[in-house]
C-alpha positions in Angstrom: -106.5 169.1 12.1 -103.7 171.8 11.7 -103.9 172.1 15.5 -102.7 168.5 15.7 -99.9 168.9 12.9 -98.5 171.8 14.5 -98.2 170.1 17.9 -96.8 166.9 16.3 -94.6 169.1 14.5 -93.1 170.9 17.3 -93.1 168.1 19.7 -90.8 165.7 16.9 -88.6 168.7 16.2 -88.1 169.6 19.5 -87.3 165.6 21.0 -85.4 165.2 17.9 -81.5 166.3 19.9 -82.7 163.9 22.5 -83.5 161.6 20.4 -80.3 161.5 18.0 -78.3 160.5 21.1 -77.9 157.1 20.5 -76.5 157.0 17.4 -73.4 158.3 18.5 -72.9 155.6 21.4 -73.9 153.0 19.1 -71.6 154.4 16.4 -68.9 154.3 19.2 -69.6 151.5 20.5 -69.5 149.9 16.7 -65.6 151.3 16.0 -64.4 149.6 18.8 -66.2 145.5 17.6 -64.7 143.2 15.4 -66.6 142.4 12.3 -68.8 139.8 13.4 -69.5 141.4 16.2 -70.6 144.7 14.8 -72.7 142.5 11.9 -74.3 141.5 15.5 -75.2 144.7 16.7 -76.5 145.7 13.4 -78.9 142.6 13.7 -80.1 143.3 17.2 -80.7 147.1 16.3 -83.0 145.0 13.2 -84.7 142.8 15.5 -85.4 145.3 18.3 -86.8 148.0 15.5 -89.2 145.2 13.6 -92.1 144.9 16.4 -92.7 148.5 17.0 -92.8 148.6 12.9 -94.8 145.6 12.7 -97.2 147.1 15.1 -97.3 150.5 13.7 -98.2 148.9 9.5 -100.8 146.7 10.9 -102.4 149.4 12.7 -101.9 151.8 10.0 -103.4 149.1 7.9 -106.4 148.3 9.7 -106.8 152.2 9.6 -107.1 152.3 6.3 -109.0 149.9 5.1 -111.4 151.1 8.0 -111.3 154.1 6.0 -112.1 153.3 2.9 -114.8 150.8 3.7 -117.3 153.7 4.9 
């Protein structure tokens, strides 16, 4: 079990510059809208980011409640 902490550990930390990168084109990208449309590209950042977290709590879910059943 430390085995696969470690290894999680050091993979996140280590993909973590590469994966920082588009915050600062979407931040630049952001100055340059309107209002409206930067209340757009907020929403579409929402929309894009609620599947994969959708996915990831029911799956998490079913986990535990598999858990604590046995």
């Amino acid at each position: 079990m430390k085995r696969i902490v470690l290894v999680v550990g050091i993979t996140l930390s280590v993909a973590s510059g590469a994966l920082a990168q588009g915050c600062s084109v979407c931040t630049k990208t952001a100055q340059g809208l309107d209002d409206k449309s930067a209340k757009g590209l907020n929403g579409g950042i929402l929309y894009l980011a609620l599947l994969p977290l959708a996915i990831m709590g029911t799956v998490g879910y079913m986990w535990l409640r598999s858990k604590n059943s046995n």
